[in-house]
C-alpha positions as MATLAB code, in Angstrom:
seq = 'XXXXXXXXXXXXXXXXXXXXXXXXXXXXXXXXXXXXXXXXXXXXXXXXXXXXXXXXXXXXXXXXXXXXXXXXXXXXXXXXXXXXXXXXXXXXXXXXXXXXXXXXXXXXXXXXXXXXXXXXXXXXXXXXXXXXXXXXXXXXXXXXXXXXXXXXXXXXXXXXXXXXXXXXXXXXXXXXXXXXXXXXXXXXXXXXXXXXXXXXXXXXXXXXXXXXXXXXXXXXXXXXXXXXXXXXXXXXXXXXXXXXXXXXXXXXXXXXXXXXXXXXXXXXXXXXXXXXXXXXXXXXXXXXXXXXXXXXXXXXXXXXXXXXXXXXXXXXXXXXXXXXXXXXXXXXXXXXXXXXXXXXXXXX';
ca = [
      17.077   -5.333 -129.423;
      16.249   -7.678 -126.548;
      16.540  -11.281 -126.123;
      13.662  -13.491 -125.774;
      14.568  -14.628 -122.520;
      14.693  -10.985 -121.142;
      11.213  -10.309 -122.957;
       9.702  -12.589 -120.915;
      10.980  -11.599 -117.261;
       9.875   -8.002 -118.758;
       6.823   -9.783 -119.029;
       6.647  -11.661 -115.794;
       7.379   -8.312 -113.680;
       4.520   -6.356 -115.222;
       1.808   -9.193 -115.234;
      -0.869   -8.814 -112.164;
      -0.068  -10.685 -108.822;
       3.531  -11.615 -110.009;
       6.114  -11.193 -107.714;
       9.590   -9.628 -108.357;
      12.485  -11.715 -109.026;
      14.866  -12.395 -105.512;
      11.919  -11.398 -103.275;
      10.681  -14.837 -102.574;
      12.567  -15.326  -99.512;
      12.386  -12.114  -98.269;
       8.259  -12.326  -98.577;
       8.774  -16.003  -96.786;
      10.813  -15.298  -93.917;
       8.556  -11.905  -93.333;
       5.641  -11.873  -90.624;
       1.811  -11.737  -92.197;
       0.235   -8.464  -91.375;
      -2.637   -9.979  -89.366;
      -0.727  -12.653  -87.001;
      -3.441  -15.110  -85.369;
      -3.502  -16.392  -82.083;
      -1.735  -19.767  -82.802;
       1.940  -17.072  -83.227;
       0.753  -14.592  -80.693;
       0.325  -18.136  -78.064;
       3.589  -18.716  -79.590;
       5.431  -15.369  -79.158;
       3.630  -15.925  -75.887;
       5.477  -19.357  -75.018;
       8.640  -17.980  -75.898;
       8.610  -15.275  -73.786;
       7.732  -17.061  -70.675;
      10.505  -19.760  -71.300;
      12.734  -17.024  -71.636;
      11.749  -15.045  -68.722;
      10.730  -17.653  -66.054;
      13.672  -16.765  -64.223;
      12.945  -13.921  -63.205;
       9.234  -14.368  -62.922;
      10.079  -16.906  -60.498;
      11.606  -14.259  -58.800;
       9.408  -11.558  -58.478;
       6.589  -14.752  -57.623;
       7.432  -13.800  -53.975;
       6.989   -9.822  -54.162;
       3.945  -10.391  -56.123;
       2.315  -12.381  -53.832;
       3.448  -10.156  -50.893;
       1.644   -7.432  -52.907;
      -1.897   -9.210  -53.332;
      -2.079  -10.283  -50.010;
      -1.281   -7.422  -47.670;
      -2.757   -4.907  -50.311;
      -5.359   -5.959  -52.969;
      -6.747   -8.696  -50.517;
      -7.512   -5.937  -47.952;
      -9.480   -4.187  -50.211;
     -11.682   -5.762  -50.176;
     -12.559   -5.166  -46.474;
     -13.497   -1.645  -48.029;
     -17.122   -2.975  -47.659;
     -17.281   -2.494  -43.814;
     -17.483    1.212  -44.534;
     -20.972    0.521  -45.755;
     -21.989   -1.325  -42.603;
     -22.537   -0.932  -38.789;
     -19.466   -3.934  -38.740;
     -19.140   -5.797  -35.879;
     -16.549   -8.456  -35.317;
     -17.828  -10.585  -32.984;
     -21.275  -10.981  -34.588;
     -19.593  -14.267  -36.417;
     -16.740  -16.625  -35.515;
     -14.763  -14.957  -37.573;
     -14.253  -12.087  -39.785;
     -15.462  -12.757  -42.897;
     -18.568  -14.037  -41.431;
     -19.204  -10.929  -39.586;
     -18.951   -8.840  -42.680;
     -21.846  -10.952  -43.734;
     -24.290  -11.156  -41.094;
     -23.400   -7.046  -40.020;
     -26.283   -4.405  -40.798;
     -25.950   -2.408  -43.829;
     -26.097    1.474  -43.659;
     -25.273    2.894  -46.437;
     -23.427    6.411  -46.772;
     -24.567    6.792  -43.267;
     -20.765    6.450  -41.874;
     -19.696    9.186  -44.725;
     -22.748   11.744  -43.967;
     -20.582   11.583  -40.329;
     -17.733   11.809  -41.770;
     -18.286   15.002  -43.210;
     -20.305   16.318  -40.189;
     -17.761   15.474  -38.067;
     -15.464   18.951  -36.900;
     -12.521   16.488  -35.521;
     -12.417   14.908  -39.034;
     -11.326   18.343  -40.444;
      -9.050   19.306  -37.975;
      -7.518   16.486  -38.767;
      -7.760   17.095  -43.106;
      -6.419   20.428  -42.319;
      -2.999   19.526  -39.772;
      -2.357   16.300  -42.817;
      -2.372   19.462  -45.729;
      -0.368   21.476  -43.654;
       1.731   18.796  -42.747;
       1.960   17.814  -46.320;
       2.906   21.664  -47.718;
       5.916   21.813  -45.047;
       7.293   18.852  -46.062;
       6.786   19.335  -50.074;
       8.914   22.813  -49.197;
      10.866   22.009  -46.835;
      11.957   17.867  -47.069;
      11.390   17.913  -51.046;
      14.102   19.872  -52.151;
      17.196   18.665  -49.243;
      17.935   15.647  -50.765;
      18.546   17.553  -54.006;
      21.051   19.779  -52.628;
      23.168   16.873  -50.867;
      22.999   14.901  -53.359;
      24.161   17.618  -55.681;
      27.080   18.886  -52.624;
      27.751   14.515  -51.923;
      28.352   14.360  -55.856;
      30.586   17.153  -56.109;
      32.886   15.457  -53.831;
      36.468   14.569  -55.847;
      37.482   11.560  -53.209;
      35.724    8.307  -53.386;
      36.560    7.847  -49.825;
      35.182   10.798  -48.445;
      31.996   10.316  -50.858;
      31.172    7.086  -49.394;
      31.648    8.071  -45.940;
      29.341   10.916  -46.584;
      26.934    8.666  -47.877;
      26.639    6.170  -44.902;
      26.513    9.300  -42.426;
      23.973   10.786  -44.558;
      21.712    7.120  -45.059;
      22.389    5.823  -41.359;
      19.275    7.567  -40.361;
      16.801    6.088  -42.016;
      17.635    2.413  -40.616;
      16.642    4.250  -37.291;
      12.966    3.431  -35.523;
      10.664    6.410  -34.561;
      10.833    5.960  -31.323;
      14.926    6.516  -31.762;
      14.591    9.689  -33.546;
      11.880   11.248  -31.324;
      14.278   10.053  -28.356;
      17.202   12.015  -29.798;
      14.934   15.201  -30.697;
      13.715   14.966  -27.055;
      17.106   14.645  -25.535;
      17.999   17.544  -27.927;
      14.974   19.979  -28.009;
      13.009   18.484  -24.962;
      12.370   20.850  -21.763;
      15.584   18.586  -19.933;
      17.430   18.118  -22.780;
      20.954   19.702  -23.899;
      19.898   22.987  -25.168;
      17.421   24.024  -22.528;
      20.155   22.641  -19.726;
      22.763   24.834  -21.720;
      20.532   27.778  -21.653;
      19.571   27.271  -17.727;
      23.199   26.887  -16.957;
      23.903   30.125  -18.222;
      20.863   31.880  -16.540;
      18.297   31.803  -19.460;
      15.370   30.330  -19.003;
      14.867   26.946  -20.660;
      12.733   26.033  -22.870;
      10.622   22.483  -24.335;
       9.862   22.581  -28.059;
       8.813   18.912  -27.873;
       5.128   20.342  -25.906;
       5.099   23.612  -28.077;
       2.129   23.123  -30.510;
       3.032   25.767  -32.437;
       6.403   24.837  -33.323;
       5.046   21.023  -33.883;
       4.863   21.175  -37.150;
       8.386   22.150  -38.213;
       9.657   19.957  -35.747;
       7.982   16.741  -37.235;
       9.624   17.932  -40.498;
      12.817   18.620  -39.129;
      12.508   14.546  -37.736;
      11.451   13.584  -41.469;
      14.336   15.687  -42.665;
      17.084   14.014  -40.276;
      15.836   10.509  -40.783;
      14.766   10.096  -44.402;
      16.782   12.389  -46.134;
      19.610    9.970  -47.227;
      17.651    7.907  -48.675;
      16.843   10.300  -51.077;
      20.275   11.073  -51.783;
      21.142    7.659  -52.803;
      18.284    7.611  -55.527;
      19.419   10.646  -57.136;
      23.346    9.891  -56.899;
      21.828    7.010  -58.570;
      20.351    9.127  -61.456;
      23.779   11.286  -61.614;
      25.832    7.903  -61.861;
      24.196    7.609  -65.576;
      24.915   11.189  -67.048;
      27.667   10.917  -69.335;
      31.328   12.459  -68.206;
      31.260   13.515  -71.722;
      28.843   15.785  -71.310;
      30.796   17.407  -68.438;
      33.809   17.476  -70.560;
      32.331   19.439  -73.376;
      30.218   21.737  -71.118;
      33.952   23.000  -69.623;
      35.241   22.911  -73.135;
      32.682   25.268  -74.084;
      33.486   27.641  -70.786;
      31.151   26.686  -68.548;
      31.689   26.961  -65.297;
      31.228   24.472  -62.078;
      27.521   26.041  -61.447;
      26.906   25.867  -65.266;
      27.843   22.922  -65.450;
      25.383   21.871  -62.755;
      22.356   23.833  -63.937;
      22.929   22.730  -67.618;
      23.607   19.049  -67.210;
      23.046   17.760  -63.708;
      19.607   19.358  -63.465;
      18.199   18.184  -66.596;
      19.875   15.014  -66.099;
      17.428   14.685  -62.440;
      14.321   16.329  -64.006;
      12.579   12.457  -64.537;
      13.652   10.980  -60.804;
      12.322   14.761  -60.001;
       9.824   14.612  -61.310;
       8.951   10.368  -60.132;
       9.417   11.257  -56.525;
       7.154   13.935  -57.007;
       3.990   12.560  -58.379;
       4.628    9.359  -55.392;
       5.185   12.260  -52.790;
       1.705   14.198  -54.012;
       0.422   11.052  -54.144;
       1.139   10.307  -50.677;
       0.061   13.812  -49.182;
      -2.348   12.123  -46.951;
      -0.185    9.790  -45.511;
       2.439   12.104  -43.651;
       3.538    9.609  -41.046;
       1.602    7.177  -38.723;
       3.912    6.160  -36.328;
       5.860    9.687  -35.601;
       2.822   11.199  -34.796;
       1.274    8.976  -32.442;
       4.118    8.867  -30.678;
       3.905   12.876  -30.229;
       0.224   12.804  -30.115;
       0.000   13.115  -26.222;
       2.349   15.835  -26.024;
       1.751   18.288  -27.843;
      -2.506   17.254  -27.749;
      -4.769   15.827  -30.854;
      -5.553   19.751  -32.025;
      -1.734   19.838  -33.457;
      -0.978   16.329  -34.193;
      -4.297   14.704  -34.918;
      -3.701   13.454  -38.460;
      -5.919   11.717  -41.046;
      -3.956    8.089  -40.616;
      -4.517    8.886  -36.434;
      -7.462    9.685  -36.942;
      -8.476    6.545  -38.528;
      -6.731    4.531  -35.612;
      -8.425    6.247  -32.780;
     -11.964    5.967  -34.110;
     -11.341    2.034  -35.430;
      -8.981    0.599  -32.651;
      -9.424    2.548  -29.713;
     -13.229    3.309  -30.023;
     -14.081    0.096  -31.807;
     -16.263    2.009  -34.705;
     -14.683   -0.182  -37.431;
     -17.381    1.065  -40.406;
     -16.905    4.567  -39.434;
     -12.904    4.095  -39.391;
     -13.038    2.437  -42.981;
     -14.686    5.187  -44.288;
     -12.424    7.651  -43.597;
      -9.759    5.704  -44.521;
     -11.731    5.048  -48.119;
     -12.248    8.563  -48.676;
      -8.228    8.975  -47.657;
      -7.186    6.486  -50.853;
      -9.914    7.959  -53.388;
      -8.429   11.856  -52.902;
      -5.146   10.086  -52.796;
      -5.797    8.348  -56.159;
      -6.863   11.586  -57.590;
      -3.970   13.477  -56.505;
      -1.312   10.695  -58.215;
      -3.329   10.740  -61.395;
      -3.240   14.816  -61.572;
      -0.020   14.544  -60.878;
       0.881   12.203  -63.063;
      -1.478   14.274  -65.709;
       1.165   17.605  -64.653;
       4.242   15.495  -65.374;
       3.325   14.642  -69.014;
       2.537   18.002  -69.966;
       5.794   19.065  -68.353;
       7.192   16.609  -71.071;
       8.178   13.763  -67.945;
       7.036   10.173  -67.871;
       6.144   10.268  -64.551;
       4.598    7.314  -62.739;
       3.350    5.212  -65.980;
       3.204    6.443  -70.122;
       0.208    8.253  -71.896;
];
């Protein structure tokens, strides 16, 4: 028969609104359900005290950003206008007193025949070098990791990477001392009573040759992002793939592979998303050889018409429409990566 001092906790449990014995602290220390702003300005605080380190030090990167990118933007507005830079004393100014026109600048734009010569040689461009560039540093980064000496790994590294510290005008130097109509091949072939030849002037060779310069030049610095990625895969997972049997390729297609699929995928979306940018500077420099039919790309294109022929509105609308098909491509890409089951550039 029970006590009256356990009748009454009996009692106490059951009644409405009563809380269990040896949960009062628990239900104290707890947060509410519906925090207000006083903890969220709070939570707020604390995080910034405990981060301001390294907000300070991203302060400089941020501020790089804003400026030389989302300031610029808004210069966009010229593409609506007959802009003209000297009509104030300075720039800004001008932008206010120029003439609007409207989608005038676009209607010519897409009536204009160089404009898609030059969409065309960009996707072409762009389809050589997502075939051709995508994939190499892949497969050296896969042949540099399969290297057993540290020693000979790093020095295969820096040979691979020393390229990209080199200027455009260096690697189209070396192509045209290679490949040129005097350089060593066609003097090799001459020598031997062949006739030479200049692969530098051939436009229909130009576009494998610009990719074979992107190849040469940027190529190890893919290699160091996905060595990167390969550093973090587990030896373990080696270790029981070759306990199970498998061999040095299944070992590579089972774990390595999977292990690159994100950074794959990454590079990917940022490389779609940069399929109308295939490179300024190495093109202009080639521009006069090989003529404006074969190298004239969208980024040139935009220089020639806004520098050279001063038709600033006309030049910043084909460079608008350039970023708006560009946005769309990241964000379809991006869109392909999460149904492949990747992150890709940001989460759902």
């Amino acid at each position: 028969m029970p006590t009256r001092k356990e009748a009454t906790v009996s009692r106490a449990g059951t009644e409405p609104g009563a809380r269990p014995a040896g949960d009062g602290a628990a239900q104290e220390g707890a947060p509410s359900s519906g925090p207000g702003p006083a903890p969220r300005k709070a939570r707020l605080r604390v995080r910034l005290r405990r981060d301001r380190t390294l907000l300070l030090m991203t302060m400089p990167a941020v501020l790089l950003v804003l400026v030389f990118h989302y300031v610029p933007v808004l210069g966009n507005v010229v593409a609506f206008q007959d802009y003209d830079p000297y009509l104030g004393e300075n720039g800004f100014a001008a932008i206010l007193q120029s003439p609007w026109t409207g989608l005038e600048n676009f209607e010519r734009i897409l009536s204009d025949s160089a404009f898609w010569r030059a969409v065309e040689n960009t996707l072409v461009l762009f389809l050589l070098q997502l075939v051709l560039f995508f994939p190499v540093p892949i497969l050296l980064a896969l042949l540099v990791n399969s290297v057993v000496r540290p020693r000979v790994r790093a020095v295969a590294q820096a040979v691979l990477y020393l390229p990209h510290f080199f200027s455009w005008v260096l690697v189209v130097t070396v192509f045209q001392q290679i490949f040129g109509g005097a350089g060593i091949i066609a003097q090799t072939l001459r020598q031997h009573g062949v006739e030479g030849f200049d692969l530098m002037t051939d436009p229909g060779i130009f576009p494998l040759l610009v990719t074979a310069e992107g190849v040469w030049k940027d190529a190890g610095w893919g290699v160091i992002v996905f060595l990167a990625a390969l550093s973090a895969v587990s030896q373990d997972l080696y270790e029981a793939a070759a306990m199970d049997g498998a061999g040095r390729w299944r070992r590579m297609w089972h774990v390595t592979l999977p292990a690159l699929r994100p950074v794959i995928a990454l590079l990917l979306v940022l490389r779609v998303g940069d399929a109308l940018t295939v490179g300024f500077e190495q093109l202009l420099l080639q521009r006069d050889a090989v003529g404006p039919d074969a190298a004239e790309v969208l980024d040139t294109y935009v220089w020639w018409n806004g520098i050279r022929n001063q038709d600033f509105g006309y030049a910043a609308a084909a460079g608008l429409v350039k970023g708006v098909v560009g946005l769309g491509l990241v964000l379809a890409a991006n869109k392909a990566a999460h149904l492949m089951g990747e992150q890709g550039v940001y989460k759902k």
